[in-house]
Biotite code that builds the C-alpha atoms (Angstrom):
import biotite.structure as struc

atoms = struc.array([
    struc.Atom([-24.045, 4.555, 5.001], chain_id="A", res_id=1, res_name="UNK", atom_name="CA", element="C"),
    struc.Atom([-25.176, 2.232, 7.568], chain_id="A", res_id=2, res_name="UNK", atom_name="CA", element="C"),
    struc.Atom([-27.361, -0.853, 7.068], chain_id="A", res_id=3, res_name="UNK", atom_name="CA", element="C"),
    struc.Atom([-28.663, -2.453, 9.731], chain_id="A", res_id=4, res_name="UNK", atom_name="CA", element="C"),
    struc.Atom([-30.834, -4.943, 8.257], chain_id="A", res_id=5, res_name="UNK", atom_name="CA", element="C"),
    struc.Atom([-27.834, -6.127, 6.245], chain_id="A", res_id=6, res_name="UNK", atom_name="CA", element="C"),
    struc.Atom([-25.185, -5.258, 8.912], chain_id="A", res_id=7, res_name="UNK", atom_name="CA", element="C"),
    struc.Atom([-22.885, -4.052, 6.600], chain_id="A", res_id=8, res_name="UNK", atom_name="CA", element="C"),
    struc.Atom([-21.144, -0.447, 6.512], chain_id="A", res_id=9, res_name="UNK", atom_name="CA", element="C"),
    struc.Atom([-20.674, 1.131, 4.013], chain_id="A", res_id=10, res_name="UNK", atom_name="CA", element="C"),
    struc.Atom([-17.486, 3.216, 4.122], chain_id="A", res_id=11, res_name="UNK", atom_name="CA", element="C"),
    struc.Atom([-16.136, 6.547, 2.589], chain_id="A", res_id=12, res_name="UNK", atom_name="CA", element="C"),
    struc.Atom([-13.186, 4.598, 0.929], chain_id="A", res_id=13, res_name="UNK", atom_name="CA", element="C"),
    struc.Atom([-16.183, 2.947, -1.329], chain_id="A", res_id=14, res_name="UNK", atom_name="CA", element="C"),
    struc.Atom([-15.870, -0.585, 0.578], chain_id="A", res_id=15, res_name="UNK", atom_name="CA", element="C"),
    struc.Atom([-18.480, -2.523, 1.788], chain_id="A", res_id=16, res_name="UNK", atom_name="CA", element="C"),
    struc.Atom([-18.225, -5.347, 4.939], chain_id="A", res_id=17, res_name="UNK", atom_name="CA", element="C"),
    struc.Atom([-20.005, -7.035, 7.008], chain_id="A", res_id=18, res_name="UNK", atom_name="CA", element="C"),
    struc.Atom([-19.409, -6.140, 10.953], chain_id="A", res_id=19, res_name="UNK", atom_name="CA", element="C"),
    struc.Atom([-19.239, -8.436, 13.619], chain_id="A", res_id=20, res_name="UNK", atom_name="CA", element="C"),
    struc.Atom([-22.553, -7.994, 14.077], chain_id="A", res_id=21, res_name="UNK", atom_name="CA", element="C"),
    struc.Atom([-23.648, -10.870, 11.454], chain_id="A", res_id=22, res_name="UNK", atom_name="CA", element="C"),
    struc.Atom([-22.898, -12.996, 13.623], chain_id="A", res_id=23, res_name="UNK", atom_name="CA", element="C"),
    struc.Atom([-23.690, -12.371, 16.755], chain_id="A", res_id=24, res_name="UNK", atom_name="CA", element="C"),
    struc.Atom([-26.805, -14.434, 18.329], chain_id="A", res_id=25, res_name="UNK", atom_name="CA", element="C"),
    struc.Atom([-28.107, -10.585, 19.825], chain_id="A", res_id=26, res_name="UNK", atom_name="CA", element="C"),
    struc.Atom([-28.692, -9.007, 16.108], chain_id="A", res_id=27, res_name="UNK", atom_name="CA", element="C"),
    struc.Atom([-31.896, -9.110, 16.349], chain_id="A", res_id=28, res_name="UNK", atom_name="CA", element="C"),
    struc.Atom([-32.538, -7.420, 19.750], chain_id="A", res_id=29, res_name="UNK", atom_name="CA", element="C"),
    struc.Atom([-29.057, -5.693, 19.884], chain_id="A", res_id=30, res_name="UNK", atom_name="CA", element="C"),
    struc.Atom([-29.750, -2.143, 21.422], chain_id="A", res_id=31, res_name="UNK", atom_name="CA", element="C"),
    struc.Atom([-25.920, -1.294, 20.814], chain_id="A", res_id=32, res_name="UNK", atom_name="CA", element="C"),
    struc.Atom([-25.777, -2.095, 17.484], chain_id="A", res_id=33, res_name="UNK", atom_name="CA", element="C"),
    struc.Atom([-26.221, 1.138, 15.651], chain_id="A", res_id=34, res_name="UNK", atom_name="CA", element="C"),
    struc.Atom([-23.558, 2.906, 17.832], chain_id="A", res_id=35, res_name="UNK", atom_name="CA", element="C"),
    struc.Atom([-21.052, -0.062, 16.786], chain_id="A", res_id=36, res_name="UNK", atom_name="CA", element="C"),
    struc.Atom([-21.613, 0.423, 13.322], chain_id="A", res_id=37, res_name="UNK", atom_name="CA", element="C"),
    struc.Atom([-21.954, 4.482, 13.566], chain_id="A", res_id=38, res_name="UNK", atom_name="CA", element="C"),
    struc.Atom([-18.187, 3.891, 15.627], chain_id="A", res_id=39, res_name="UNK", atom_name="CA", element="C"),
    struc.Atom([-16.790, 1.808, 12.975], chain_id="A", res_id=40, res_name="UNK", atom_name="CA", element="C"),
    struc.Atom([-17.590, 4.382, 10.359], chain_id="A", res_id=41, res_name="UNK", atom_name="CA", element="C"),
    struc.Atom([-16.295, 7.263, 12.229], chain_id="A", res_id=42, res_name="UNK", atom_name="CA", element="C"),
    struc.Atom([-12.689, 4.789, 12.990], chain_id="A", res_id=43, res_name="UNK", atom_name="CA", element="C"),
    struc.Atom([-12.808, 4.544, 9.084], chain_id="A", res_id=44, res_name="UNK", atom_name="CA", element="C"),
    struc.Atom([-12.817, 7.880, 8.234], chain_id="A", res_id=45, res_name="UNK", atom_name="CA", element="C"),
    struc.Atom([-9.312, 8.837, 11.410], chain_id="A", res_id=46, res_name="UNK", atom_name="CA", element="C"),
    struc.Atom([-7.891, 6.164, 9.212], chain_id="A", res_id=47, res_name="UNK", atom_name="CA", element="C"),
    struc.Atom([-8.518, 8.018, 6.146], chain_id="A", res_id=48, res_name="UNK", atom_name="CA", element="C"),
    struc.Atom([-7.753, 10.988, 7.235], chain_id="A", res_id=49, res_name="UNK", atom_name="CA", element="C"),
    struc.Atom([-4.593, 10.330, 9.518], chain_id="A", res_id=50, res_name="UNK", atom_name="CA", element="C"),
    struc.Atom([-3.119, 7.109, 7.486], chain_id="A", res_id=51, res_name="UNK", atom_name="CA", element="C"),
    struc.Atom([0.332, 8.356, 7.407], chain_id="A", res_id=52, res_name="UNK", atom_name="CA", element="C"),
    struc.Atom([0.274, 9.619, 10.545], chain_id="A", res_id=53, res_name="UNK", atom_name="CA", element="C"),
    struc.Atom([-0.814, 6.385, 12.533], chain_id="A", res_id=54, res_name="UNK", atom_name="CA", element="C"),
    struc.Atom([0.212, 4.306, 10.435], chain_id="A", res_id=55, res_name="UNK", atom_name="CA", element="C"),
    struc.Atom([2.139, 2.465, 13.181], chain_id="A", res_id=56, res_name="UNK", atom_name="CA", element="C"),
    struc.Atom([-0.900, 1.691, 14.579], chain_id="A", res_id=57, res_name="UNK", atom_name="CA", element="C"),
    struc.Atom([-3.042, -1.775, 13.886], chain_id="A", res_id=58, res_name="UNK", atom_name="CA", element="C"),
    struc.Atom([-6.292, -1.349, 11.910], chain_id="A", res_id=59, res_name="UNK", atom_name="CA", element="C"),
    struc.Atom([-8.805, -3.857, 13.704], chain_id="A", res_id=60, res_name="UNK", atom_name="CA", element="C"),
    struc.Atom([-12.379, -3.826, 14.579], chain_id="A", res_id=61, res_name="UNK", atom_name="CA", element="C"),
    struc.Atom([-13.888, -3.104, 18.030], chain_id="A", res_id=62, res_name="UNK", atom_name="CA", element="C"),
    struc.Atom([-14.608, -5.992, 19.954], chain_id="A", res_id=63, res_name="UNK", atom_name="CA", element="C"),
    struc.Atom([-17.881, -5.507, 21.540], chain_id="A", res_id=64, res_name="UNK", atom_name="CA", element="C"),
    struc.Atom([-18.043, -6.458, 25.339], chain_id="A", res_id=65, res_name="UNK", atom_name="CA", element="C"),
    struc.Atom([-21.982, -8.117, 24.107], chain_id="A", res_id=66, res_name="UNK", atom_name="CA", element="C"),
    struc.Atom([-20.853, -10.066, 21.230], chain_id="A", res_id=67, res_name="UNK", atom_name="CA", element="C"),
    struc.Atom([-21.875, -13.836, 21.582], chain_id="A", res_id=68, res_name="UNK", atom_name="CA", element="C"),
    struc.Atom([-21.141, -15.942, 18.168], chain_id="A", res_id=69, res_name="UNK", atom_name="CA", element="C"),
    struc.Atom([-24.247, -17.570, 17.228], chain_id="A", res_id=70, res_name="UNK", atom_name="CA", element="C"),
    struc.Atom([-23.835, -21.105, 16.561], chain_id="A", res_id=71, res_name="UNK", atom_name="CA", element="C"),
    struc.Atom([-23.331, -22.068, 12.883], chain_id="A", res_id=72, res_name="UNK", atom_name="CA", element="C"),
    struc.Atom([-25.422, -25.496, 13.214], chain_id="A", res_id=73, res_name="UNK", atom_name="CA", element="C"),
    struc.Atom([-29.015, -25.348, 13.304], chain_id="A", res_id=74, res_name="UNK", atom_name="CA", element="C"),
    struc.Atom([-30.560, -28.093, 15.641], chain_id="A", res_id=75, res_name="UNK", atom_name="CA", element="C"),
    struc.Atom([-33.732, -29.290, 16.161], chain_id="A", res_id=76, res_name="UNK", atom_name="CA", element="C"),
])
């Protein structure tokens, strides 16, 4: 289940973690957002399904060709 006001997903495994999203200075405005998440659930579940099959291949995240990381000190 995705949760974009928290930008978590929620995966079939039963895990829970935060995307890339979080931190991103576009979260708020981000029209790309929900198809991130909605791929990152459907990557999830060809893991499940295929882990001994690819499991030569490296489990990452997406990177997102938008992503900007918002800064982590507040100035005023």
């Amino acid at each position: 289940m995705a949760m974009c006001e928290k930008l978590e997903v929620e995966f079939v495994g039963g895990g829970v973690r935060e995307t890339i999203c979080t931190s991103c200075i576009h979260r708020e405005v981000c029209t790309y957002k929900q198809m991130y998440i909605d791929f990152l659930k459907a990557q999830e579940r060809l893991y499940d399904e295929y882990a001994n099959c690819i499991s030569f291949i490296k489990k990452s995240d997406p990177d997102c060709n938008y992503y900007k990381k918002k800064s982590d000190v507040n100035l005023r």
